[in-house]
C-alpha positions as CSV (number, residue, x, y, z in Angstrom):
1,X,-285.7,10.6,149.1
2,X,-282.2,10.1,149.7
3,X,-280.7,6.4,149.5
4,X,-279.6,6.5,153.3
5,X,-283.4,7.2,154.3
6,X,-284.6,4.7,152.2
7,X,-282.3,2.2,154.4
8,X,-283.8,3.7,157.6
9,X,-287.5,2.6,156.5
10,X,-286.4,-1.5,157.3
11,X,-287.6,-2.8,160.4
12,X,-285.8,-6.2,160.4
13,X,-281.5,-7.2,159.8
14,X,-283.0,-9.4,157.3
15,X,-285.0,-7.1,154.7
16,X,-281.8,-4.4,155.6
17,X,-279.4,-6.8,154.0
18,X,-281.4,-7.3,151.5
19,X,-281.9,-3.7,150.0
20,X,-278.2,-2.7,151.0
21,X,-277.2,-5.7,148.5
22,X,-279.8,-4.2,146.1
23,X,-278.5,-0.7,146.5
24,X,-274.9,-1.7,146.4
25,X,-275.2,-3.7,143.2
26,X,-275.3,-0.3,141.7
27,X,-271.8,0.1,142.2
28,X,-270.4,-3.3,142.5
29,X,-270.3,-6.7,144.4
30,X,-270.1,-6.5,148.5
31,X,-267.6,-8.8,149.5
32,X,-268.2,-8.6,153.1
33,X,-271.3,-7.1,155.3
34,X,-271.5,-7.1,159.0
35,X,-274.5,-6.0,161.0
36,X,-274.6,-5.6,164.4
37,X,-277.9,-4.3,166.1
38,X,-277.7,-2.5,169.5
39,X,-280.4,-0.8,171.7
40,X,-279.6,3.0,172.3
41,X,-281.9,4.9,173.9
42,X,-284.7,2.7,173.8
43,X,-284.3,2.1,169.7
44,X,-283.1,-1.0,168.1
45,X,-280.4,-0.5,165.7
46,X,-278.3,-1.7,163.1
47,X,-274.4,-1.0,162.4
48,X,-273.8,-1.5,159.5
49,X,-269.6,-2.7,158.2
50,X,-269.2,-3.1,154.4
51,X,-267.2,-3.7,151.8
52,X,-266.8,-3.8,148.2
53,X,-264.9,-5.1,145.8
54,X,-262.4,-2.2,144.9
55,X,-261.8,1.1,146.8
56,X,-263.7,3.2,144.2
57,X,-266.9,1.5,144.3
58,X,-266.5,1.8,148.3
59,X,-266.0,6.0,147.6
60,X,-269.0,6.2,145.3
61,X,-271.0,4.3,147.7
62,X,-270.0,6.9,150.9
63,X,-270.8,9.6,148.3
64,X,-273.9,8.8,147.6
65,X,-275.2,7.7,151.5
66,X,-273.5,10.4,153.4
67,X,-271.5,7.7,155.4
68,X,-267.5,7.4,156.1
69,X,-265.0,4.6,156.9
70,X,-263.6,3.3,159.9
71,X,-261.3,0.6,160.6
72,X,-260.9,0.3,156.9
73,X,-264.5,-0.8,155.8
74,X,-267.8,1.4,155.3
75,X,-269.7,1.9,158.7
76,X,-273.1,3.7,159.1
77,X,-276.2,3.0,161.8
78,X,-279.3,3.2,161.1
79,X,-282.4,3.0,163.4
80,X,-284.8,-0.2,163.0
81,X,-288.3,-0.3,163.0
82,X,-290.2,1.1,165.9
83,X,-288.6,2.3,169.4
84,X,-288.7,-1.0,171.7
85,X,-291.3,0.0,175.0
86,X,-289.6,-2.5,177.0
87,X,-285.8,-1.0,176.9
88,X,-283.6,-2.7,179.7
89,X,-280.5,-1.1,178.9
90,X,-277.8,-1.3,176.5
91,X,-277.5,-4.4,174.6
92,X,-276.3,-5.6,171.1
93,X,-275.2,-8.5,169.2
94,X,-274.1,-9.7,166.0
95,X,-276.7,-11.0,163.2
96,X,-276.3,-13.6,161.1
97,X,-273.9,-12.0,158.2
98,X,-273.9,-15.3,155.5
99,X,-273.5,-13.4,152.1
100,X,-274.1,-16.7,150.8
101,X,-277.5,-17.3,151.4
């Protein structure tokens, strides 16, 4: 099973950030994580905006997930848990990012 699909099996923000600090520790410290969760098409979602310590640990990491870079920091989405059956639209906001917890 590939690392990305691994990611895709957490249903909550919290238990997310937990294995992407787990998986990342393979290649260095994350120095900043952002996760925003949106609903898009009736599934809940989280974007996901990292980074890491030096530009070569942030390459390895898009290596080995299959993800790119945009605005300067490491962005993929992954679905959350099950699709909502109450879907009202679009909507997102940001989650709690405190890497200090």
């Amino acid at each position: 099973m590939s690392a990305l699909a691994e990611l895709k099996g957490h249903s909550d923000v919290s238990s997310l950030k937990s294995a992407l600090h787990q998986l990342c520790s393979e290649f260095g410290r994350i120095t900043r994580l952002d996760i925003l969760t949106a609903m898009h098409e009736g599934n809940r979602q989280a974007i996901c905006f990292l980074r890491m310590e030096r530009p070569e640990q942030e390459q390895q990491l898009m290596k080995t997930l299959g993800v790119g870079r945009f605005g300067g920091e490491v962005v993929f989405v992954l679905n959350l848990g099950v699709p909502e059956s109450a879907y009202a639209g679009p909507s997102s906001q940001w989650a709690d990012s405190n890497l200090y917890d």
